[in-house]
Backbone as ProteinMPNN parsed JSONL, in Angstrom:
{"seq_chain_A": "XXXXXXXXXXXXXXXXXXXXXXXXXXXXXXXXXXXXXXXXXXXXXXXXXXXXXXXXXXXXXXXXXXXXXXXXXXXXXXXXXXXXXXXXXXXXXXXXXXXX", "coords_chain_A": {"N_chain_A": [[125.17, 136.695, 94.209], [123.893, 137.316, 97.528], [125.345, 137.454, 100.723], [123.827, 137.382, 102.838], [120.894, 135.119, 103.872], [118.042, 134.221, 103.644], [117.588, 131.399, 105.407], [120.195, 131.266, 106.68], [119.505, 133.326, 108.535], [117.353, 132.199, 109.811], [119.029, 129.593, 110.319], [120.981, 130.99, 112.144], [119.294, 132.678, 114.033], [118.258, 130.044, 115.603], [120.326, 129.25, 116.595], [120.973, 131.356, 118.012], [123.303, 133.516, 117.281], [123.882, 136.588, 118.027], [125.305, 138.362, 116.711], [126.082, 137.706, 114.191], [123.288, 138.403, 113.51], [123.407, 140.841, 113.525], [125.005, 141.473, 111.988], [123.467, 141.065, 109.712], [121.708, 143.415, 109.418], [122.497, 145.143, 108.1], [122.42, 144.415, 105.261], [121.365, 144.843, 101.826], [118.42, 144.17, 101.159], [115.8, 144.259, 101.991], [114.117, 142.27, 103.277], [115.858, 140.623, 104.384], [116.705, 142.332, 106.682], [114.748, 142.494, 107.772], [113.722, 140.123, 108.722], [115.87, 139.341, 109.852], [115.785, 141.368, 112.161], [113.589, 140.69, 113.712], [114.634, 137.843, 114.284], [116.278, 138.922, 116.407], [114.542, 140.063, 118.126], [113.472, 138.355, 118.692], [115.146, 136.397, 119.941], [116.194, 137.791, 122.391], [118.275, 139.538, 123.469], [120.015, 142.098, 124.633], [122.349, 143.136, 123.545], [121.863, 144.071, 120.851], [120.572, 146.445, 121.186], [121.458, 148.946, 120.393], [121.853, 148.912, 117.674], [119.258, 148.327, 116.849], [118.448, 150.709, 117.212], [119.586, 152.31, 115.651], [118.695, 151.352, 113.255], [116.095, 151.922, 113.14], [116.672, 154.834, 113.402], [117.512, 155.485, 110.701], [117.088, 153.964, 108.87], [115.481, 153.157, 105.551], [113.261, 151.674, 105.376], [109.978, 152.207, 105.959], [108.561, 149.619, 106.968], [110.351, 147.888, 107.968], [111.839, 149.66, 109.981], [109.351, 149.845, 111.606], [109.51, 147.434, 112.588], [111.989, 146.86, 113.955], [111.114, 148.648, 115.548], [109.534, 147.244, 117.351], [110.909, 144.921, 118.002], [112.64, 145.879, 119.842], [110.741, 147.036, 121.819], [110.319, 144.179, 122.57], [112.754, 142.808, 123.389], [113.568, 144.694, 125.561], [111.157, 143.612, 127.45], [111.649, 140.461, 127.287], [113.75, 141.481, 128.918], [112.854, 142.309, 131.092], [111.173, 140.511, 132.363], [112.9, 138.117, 132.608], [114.307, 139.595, 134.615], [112.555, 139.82, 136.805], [111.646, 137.0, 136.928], [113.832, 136.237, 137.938], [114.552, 137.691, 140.535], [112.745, 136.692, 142.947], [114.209, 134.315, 143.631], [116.647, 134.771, 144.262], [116.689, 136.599, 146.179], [115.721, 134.674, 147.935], [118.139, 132.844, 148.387], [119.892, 134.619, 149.343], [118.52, 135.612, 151.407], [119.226, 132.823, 152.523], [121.701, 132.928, 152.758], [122.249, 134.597, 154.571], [122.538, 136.915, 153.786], [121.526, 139.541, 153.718]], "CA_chain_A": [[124.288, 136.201, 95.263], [123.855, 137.997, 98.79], [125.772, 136.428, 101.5], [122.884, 136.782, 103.564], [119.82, 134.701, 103.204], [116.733, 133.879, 105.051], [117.998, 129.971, 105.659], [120.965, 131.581, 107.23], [119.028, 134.138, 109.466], [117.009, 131.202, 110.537], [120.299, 128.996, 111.641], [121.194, 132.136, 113.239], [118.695, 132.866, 114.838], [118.271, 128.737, 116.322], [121.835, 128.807, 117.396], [121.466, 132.658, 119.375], [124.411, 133.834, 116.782], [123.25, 137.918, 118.172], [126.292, 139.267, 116.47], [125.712, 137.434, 112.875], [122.111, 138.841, 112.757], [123.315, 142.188, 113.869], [125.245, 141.826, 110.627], [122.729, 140.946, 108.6], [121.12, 144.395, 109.61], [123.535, 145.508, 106.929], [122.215, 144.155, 103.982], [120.541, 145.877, 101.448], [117.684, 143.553, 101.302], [114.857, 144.386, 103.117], [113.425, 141.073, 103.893], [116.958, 140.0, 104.931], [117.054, 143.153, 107.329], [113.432, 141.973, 108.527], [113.865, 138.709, 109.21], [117.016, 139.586, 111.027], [115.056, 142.053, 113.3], [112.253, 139.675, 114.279], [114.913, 137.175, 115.25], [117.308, 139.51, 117.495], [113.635, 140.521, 118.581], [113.08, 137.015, 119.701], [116.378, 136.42, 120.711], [115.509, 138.876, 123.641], [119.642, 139.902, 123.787], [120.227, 143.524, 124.516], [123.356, 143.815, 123.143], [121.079, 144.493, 120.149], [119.548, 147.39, 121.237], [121.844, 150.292, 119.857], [121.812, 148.423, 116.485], [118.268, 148.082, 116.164], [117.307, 152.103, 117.373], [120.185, 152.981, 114.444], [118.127, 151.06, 112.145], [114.976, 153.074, 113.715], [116.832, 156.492, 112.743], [118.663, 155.824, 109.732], [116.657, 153.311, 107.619], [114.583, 153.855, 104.603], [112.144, 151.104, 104.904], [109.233, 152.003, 107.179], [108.041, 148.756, 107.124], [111.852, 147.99, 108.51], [111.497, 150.466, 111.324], [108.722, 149.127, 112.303], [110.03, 145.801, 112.957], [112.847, 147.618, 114.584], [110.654, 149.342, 117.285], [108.569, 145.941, 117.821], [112.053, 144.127, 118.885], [113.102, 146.747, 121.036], [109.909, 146.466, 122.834], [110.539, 142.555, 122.691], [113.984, 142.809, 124.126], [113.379, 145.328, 127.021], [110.112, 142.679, 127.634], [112.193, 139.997, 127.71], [114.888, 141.516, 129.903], [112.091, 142.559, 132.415], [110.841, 138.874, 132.518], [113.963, 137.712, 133.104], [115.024, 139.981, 136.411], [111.189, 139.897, 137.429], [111.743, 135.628, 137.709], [115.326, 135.728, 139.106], [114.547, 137.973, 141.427], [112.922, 135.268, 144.165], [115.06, 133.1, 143.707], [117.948, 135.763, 144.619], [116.158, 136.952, 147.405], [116.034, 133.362, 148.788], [119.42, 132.701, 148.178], [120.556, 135.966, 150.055], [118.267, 134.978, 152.923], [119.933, 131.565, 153.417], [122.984, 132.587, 152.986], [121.836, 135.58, 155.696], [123.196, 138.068, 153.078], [120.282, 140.929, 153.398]], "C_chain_A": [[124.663, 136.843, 96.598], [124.239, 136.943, 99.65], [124.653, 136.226, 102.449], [121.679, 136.523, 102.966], [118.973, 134.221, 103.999], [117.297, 132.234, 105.832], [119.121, 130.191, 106.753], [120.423, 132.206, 108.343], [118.308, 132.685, 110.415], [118.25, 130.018, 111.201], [120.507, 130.083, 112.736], [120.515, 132.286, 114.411], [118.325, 131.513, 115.712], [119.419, 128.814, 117.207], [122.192, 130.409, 118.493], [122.871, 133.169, 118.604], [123.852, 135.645, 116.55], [124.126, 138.697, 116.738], [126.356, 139.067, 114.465], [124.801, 138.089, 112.452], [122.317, 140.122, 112.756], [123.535, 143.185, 112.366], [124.364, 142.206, 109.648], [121.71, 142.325, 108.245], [122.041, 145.28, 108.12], [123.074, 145.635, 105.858], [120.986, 144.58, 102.91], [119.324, 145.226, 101.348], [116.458, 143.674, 102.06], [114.188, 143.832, 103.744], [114.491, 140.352, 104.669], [116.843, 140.948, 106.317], [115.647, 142.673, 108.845], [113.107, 141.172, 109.43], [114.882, 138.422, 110.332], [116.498, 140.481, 112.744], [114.299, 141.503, 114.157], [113.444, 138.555, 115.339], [115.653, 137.593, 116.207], [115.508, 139.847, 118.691], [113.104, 139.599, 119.801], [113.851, 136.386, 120.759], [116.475, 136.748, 122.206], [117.326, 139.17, 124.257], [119.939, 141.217, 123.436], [121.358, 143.983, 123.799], [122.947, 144.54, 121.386], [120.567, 145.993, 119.98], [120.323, 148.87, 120.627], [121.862, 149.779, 118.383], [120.542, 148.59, 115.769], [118.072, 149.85, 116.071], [118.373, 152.463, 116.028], [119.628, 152.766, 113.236], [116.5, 152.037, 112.366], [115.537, 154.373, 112.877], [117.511, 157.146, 111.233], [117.789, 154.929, 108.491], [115.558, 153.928, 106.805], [113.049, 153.324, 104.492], [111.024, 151.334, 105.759], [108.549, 151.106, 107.879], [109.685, 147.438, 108.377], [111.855, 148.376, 109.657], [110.68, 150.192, 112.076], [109.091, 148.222, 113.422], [110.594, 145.913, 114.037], [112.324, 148.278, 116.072], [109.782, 148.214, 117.825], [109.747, 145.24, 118.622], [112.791, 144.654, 119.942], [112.224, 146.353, 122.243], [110.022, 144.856, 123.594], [111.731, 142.514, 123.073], [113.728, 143.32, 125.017], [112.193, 144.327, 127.757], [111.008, 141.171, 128.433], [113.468, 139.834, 129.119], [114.11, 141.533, 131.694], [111.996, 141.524, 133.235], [111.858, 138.642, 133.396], [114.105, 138.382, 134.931], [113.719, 139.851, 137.393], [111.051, 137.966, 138.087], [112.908, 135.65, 138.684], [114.953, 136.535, 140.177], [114.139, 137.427, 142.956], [113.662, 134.305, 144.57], [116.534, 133.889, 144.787], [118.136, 135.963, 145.747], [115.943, 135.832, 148.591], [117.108, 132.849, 149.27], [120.298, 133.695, 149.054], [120.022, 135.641, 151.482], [118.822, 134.263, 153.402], [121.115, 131.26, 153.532], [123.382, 133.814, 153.914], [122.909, 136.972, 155.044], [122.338, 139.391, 153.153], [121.076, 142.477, 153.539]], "O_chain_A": [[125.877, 136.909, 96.795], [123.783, 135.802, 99.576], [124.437, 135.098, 102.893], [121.222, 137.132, 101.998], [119.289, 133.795, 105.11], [117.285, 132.249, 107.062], [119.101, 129.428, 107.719], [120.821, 131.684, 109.384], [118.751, 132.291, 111.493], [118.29, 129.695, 112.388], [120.234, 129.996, 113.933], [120.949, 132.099, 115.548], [117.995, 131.89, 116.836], [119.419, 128.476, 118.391], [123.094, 130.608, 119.306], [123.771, 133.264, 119.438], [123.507, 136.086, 115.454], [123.576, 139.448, 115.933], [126.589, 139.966, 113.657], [124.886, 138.548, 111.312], [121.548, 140.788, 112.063], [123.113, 144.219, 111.85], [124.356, 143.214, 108.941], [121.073, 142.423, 107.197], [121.494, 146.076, 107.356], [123.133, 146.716, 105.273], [119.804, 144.607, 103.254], [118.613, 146.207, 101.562], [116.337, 142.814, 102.932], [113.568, 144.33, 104.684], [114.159, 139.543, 105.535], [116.896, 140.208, 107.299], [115.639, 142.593, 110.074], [112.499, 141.279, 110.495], [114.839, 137.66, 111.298], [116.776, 140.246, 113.919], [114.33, 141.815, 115.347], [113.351, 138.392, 116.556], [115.86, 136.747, 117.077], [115.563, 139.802, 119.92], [112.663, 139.741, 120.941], [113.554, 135.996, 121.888], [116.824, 135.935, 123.062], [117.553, 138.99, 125.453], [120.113, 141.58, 122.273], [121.398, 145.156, 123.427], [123.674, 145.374, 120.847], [120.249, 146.562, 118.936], [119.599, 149.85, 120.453], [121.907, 150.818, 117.724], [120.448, 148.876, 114.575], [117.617, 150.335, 115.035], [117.709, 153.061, 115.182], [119.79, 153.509, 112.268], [116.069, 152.769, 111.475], [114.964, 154.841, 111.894], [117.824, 158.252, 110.791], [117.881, 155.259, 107.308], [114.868, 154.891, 107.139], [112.064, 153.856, 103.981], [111.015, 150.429, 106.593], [108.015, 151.309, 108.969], [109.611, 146.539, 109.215], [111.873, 147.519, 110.54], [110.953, 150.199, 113.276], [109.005, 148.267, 114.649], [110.168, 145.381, 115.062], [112.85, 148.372, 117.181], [109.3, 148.437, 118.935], [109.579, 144.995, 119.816], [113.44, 144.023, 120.777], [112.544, 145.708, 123.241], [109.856, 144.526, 124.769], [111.758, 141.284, 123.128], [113.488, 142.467, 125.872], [112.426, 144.298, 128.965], [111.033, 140.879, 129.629], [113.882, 138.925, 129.838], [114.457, 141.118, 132.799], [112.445, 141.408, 134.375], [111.846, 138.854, 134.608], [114.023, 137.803, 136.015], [113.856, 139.787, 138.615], [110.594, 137.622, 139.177], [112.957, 135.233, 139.841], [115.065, 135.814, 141.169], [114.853, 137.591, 143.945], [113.714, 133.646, 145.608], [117.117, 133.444, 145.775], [119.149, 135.75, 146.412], [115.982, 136.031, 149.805], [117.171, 132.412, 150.419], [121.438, 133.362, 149.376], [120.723, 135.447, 152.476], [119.179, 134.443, 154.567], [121.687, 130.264, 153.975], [124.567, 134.102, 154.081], [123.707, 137.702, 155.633], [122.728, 140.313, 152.436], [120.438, 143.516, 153.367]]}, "name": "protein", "num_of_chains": 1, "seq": "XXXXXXXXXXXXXXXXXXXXXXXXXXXXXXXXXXXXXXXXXXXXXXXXXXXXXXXXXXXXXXXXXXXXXXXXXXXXXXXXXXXXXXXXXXXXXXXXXXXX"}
């Protein structure tokens, strides 16, 4: 039996465990590899991102690769988000603390 398994990817992926699913990129499985992609995808945690483009240049499944260039997009997306909200806030914060 394969240590990884969709039930697992899904805790994983609930609990933000980046470094478990990164694993799971591993496994020969291709629905395991899938499922793992989607949730680092969702995840939106860059430390991902040299993991996934290796699965981009090295894997066999194209349906895999795919996935792989969809979560990339969905990570850099997410990261944007992210500095695109904090940034007012920052900028407020710098004002009132007359940091400019």
């Amino acid at each position: 039996m394969s240590y990884f398994t969709i039930k697992k990817i899904e805790k994983w992926s609930k609990n933000k465990e980046t470094s478990r699913l990164i694993d799971a990129l591993n496994s020969e499985d291709s629905e395991i590899r899938k499922a793992s992609i989607l949730s680092l995808g969702s995840i939106g945690d860059a430390v991902a991102l040299e993991s996934l483009q290796y699965i981009i240049d090295n894997d066999t499944d194209e349906f895999v690769k795919m996935t792989a260039e969809q979560a990339i997009v969905n990570i850099r997306k997410i990261g944007i988000d992210t500095r695109i909200n904090l940034e007012p806030i920052q900028l407020k914060l710098a004002y009132n603390l007359n940091i400019s």
